[in-house]
PyMOL CGO cylinders between C-alpha atoms (Angstrom):
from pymol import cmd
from pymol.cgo import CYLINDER

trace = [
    CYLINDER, 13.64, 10.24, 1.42, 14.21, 9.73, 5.28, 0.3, 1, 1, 1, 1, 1, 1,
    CYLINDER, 14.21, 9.73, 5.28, 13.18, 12.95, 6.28, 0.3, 1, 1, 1, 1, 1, 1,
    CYLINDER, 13.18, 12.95, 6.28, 9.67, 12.30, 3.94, 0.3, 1, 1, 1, 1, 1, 1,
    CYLINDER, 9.67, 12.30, 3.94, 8.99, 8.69, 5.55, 0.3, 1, 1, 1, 1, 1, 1,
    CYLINDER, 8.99, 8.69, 5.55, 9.95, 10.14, 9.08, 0.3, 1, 1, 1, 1, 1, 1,
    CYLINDER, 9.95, 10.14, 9.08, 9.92, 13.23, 9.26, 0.3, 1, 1, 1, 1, 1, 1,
    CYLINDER, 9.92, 13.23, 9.26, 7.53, 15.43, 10.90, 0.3, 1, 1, 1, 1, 1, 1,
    CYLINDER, 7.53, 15.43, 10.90, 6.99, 18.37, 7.98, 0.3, 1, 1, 1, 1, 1, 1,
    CYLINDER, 6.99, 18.37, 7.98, 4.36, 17.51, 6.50, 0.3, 1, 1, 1, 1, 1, 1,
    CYLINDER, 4.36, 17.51, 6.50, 5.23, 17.38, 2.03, 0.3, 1, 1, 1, 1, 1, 1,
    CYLINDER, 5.23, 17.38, 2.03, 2.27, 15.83, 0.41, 0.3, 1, 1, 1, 1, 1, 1,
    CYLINDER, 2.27, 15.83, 0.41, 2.63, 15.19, -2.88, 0.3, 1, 1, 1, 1, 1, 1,
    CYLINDER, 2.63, 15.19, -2.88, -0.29, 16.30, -5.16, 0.3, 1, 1, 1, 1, 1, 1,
    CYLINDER, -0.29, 16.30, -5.16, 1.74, 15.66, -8.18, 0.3, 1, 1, 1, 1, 1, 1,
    CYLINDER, 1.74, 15.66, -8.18, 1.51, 11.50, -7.73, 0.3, 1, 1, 1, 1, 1, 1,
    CYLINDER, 1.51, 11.50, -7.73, -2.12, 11.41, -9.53, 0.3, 1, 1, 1, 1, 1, 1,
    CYLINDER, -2.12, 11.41, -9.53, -0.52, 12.97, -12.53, 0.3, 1, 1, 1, 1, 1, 1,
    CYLINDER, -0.52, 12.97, -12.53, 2.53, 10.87, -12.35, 0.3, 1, 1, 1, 1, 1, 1,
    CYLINDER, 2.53, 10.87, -12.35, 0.35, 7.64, -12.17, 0.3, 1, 1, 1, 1, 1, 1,
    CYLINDER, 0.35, 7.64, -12.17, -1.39, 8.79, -15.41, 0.3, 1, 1, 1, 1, 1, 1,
    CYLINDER, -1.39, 8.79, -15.41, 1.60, 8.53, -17.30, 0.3, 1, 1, 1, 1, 1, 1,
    CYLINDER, 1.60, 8.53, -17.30, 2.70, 5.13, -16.23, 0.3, 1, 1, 1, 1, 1, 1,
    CYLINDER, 2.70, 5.13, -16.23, 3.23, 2.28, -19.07, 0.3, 1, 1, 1, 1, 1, 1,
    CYLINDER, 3.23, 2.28, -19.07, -0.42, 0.46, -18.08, 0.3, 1, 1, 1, 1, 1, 1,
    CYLINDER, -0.42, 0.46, -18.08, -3.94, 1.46, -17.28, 0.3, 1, 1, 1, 1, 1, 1,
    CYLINDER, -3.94, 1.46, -17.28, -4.02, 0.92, -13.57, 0.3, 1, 1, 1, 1, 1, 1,
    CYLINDER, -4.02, 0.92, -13.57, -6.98, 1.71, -10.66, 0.3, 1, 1, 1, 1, 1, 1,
    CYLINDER, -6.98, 1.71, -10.66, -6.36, 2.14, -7.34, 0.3, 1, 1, 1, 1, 1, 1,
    CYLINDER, -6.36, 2.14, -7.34, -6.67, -0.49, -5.03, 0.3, 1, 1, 1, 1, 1, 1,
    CYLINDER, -6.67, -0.49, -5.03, -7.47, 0.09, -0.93, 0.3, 1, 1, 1, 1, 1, 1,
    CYLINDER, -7.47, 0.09, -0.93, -6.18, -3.13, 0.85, 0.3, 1, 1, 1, 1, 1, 1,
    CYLINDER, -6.18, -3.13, 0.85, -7.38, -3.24, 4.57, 0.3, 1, 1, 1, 1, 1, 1,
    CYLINDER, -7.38, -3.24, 4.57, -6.72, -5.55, 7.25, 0.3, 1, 1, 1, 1, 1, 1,
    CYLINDER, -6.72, -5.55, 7.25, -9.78, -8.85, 6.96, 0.3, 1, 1, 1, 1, 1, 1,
    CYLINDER, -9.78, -8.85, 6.96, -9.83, -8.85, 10.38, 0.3, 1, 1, 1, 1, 1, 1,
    CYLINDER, -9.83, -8.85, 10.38, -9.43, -5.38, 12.16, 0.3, 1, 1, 1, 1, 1, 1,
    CYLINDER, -9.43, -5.38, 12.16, -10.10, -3.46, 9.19, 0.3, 1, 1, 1, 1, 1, 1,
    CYLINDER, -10.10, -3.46, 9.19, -7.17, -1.24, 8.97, 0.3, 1, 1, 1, 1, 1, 1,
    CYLINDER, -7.17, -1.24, 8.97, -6.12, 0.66, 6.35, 0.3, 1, 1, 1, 1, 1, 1,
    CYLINDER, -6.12, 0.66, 6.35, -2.88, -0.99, 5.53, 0.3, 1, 1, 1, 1, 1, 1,
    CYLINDER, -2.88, -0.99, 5.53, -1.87, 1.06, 1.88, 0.3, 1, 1, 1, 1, 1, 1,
    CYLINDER, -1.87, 1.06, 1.88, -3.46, 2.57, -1.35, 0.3, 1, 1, 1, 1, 1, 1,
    CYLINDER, -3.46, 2.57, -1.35, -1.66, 0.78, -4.22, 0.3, 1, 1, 1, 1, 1, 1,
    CYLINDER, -1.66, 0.78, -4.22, -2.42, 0.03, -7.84, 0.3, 1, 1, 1, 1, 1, 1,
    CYLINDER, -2.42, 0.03, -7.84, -2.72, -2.37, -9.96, 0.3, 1, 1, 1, 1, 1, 1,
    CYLINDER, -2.72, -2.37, -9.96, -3.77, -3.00, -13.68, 0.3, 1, 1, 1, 1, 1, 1,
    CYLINDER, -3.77, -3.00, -13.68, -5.21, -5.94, -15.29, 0.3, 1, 1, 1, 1, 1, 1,
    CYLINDER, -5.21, -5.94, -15.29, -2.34, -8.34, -15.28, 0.3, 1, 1, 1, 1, 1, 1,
    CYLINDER, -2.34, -8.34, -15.28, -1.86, -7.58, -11.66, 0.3, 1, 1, 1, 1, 1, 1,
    CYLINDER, -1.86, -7.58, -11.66, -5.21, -8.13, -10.73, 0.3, 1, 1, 1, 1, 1, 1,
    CYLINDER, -5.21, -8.13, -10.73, -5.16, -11.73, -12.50, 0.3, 1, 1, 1, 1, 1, 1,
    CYLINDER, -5.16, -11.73, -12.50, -1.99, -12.00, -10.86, 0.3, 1, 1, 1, 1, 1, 1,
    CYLINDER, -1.99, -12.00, -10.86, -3.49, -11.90, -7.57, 0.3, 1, 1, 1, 1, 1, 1,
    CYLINDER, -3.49, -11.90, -7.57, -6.92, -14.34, -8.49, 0.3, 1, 1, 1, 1, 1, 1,
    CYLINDER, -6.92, -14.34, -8.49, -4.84, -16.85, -9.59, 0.3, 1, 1, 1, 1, 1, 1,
    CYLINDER, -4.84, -16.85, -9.59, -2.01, -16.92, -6.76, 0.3, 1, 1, 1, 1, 1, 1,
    CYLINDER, -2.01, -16.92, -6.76, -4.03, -15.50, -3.89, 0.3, 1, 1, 1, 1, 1, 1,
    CYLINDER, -4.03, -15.50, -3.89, -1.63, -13.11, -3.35, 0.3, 1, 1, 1, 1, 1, 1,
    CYLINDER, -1.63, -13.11, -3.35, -1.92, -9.65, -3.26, 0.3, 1, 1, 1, 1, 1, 1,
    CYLINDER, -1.92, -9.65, -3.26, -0.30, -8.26, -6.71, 0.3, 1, 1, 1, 1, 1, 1,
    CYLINDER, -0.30, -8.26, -6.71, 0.24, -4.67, -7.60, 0.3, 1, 1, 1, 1, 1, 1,
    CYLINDER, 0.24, -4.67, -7.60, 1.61, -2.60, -10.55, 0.3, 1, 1, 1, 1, 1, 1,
    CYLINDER, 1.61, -2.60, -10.55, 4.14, -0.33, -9.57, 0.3, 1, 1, 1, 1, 1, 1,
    CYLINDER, 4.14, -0.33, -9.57, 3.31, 3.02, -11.00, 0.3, 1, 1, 1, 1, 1, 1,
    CYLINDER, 3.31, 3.02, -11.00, 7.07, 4.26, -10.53, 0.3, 1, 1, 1, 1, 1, 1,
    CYLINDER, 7.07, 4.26, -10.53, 9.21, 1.25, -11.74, 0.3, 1, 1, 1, 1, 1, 1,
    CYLINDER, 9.21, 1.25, -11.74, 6.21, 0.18, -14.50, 0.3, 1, 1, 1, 1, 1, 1,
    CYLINDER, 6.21, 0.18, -14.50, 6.84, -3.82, -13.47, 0.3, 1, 1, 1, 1, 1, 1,
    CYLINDER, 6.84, -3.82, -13.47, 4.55, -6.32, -11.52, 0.3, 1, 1, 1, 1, 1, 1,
    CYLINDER, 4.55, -6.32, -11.52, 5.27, -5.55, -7.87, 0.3, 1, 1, 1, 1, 1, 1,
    CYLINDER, 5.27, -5.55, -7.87, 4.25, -9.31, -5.62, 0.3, 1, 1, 1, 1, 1, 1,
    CYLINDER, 4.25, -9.31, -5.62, 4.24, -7.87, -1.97, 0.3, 1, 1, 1, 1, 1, 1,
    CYLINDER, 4.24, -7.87, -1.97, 6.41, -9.72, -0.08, 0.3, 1, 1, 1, 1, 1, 1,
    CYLINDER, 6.41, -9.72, -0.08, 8.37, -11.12, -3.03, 0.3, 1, 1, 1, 1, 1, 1,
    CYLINDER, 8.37, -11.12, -3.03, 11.99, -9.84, -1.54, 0.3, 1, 1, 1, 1, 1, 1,
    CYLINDER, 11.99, -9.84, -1.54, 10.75, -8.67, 1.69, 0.3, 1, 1, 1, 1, 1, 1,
    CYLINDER, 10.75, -8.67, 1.69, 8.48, -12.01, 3.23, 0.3, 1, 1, 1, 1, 1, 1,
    CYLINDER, 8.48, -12.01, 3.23, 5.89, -10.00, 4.21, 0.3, 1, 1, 1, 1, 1, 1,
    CYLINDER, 5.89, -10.00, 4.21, 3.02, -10.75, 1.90, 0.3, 1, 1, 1, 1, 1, 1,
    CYLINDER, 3.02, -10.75, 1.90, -0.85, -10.30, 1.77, 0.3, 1, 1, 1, 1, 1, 1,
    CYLINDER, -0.85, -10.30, 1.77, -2.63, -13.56, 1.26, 0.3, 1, 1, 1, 1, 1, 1,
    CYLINDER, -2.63, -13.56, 1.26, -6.19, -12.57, -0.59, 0.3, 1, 1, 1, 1, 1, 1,
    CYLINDER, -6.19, -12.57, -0.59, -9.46, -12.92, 1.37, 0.3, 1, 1, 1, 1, 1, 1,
    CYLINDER, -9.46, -12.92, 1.37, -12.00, -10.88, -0.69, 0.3, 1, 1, 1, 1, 1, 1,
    CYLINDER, -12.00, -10.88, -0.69, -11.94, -8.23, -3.83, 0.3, 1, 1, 1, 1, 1, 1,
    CYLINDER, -11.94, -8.23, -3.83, -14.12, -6.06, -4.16, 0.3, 1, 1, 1, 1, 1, 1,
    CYLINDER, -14.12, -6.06, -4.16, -15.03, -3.54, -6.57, 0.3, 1, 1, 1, 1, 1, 1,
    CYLINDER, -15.03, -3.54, -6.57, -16.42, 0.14, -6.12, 0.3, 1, 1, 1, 1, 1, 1,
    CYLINDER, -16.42, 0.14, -6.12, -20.18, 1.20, -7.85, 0.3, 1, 1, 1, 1, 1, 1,
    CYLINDER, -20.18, 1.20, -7.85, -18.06, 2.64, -10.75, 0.3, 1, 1, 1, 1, 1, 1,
    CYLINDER, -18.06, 2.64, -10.75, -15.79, 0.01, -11.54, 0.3, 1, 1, 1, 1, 1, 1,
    CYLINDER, -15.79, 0.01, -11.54, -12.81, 1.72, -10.87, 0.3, 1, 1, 1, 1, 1, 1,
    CYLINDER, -12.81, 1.72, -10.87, -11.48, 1.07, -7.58, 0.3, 1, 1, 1, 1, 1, 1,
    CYLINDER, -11.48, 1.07, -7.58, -10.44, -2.13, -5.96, 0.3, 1, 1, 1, 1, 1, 1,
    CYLINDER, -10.44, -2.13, -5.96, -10.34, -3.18, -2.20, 0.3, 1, 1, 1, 1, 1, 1,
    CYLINDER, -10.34, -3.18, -2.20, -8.41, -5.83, -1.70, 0.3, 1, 1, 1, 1, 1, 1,
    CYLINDER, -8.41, -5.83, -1.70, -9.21, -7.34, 2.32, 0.3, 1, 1, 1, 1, 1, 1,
    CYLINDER, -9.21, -7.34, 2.32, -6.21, -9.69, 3.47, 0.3, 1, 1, 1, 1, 1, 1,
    CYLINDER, -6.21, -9.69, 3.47, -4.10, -11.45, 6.05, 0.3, 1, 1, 1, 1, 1, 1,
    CYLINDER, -4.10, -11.45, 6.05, -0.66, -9.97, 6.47, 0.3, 1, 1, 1, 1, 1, 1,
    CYLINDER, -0.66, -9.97, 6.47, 1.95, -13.14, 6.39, 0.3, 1, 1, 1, 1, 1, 1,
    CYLINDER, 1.95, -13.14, 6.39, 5.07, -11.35, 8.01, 0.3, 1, 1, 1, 1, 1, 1,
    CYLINDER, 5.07, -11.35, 8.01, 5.24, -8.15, 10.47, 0.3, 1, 1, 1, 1, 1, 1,
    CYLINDER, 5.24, -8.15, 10.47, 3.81, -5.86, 8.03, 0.3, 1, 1, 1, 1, 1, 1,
    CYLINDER, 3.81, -5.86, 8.03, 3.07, -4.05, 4.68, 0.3, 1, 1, 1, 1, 1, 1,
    CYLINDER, 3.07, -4.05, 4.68, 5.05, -0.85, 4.56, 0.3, 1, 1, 1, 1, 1, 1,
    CYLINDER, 5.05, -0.85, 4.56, 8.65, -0.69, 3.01, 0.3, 1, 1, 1, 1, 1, 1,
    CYLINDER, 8.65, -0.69, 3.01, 9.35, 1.22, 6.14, 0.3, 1, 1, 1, 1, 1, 1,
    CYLINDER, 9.35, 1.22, 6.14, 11.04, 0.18, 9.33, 0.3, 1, 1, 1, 1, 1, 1,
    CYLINDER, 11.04, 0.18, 9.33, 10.10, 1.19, 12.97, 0.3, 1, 1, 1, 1, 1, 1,
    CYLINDER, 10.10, 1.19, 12.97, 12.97, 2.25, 15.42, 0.3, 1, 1, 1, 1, 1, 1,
    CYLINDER, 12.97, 2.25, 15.42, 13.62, -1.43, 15.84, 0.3, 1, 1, 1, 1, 1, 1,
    CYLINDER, 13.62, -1.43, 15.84, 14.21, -1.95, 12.42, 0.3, 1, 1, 1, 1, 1, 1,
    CYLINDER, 14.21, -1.95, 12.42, 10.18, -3.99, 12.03, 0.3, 1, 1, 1, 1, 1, 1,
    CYLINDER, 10.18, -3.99, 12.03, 8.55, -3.46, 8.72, 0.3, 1, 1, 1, 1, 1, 1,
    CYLINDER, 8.55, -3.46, 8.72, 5.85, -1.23, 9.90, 0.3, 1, 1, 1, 1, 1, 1,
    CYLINDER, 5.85, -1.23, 9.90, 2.15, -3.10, 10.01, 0.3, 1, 1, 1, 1, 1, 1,
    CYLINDER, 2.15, -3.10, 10.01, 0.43, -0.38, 7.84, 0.3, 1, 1, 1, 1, 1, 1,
    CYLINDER, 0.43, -0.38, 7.84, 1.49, 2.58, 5.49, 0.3, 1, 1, 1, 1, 1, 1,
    CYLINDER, 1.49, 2.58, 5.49, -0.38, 4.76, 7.81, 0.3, 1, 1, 1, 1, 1, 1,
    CYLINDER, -0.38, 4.76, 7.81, 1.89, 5.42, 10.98, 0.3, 1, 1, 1, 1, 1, 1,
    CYLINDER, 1.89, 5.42, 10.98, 1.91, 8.98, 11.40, 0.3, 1, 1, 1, 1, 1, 1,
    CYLINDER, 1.91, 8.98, 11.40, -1.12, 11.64, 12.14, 0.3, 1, 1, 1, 1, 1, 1,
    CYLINDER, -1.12, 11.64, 12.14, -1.43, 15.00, 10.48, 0.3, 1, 1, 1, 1, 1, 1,
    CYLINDER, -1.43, 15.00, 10.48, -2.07, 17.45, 13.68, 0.3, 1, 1, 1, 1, 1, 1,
    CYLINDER, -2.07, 17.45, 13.68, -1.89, 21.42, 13.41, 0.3, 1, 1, 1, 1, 1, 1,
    CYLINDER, -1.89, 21.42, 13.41, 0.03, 20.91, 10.33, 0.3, 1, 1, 1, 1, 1, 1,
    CYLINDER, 0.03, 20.91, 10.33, 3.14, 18.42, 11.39, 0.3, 1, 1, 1, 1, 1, 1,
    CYLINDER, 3.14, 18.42, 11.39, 3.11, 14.91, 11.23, 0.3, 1, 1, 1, 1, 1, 1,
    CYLINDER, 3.11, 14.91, 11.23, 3.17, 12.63, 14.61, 0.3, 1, 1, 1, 1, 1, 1,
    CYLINDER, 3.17, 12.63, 14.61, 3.53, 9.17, 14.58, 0.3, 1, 1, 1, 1, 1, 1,
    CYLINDER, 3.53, 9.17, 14.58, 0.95, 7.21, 16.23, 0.3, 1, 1, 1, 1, 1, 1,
    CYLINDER, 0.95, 7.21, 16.23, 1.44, 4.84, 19.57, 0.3, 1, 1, 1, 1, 1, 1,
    CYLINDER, 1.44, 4.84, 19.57, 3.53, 2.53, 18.83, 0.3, 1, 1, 1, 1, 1, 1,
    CYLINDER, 3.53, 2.53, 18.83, 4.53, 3.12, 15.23, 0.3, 1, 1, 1, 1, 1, 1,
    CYLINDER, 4.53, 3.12, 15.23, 7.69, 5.39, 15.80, 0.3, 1, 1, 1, 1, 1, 1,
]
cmd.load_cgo(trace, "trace")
């Protein structure tokens, strides 16, 4: 797993899709960006007791596709992802959640100074190997 979150060989995993399918609950994707600077900050999921979740605390909620339980960012970490705005796609099945971070960050990774990285996204495909971005090593 440490060579996949920093590594530079780039192993996408095409599989995930179908794995998702078979979780215990219907779930859609959800983008959740940054309110303020708009940065993508992860892709997660979350079905309907999730999304609920989230409307009625104001935090953002998830279902985790690979434990099949409720997954409240921030819940053991700190960092959570107080609810601006959700919005929904033209087809109803695709969420974007826009928030406020509370806490250094979203990912479950760390930097090199052992910071919960800001986004999900830290690292830049180039000429097929992954480099992580300014900052985000």
């Amino acid at each position: 797993m440490k060579e996949l979150e920093e590594g530079s060989a780039l192993e996408l995993d095409f599989s995930k899709l179908q794995k998702v399918a078979q979780a215990a609950s219907p779930v859609l994707p959800v983008v959740v960006q940054d309110a303020d600077s708009r940065e993508v900050l992860v892709v997660a999921y979350a079905n309907r007791e999730a999304l609920e979740h989230s409307l009625k605390t104001g935090t953002a909620t998830f279902w985790s596709t690979s434990r099949n339980e409720l997954w409240i960012k921030g819940a053991t970490s700190g960092d959570t992802l107080k609810l601006v705005d959700v919005r929904v796609n033209c087809e109803q099945n695709s969420l974007l959640y826009l928030v406020r971070m509370v806490g250094g960050g979203v990912c479950h990774t760390k930097d090199a100074e052992g910071k919960t990285r800001r986004t999900c996204y830290y690292r830049s495909l180039r000429d097929g190997e992954l480099s992580f971005l300014e900052g985000m090593k």
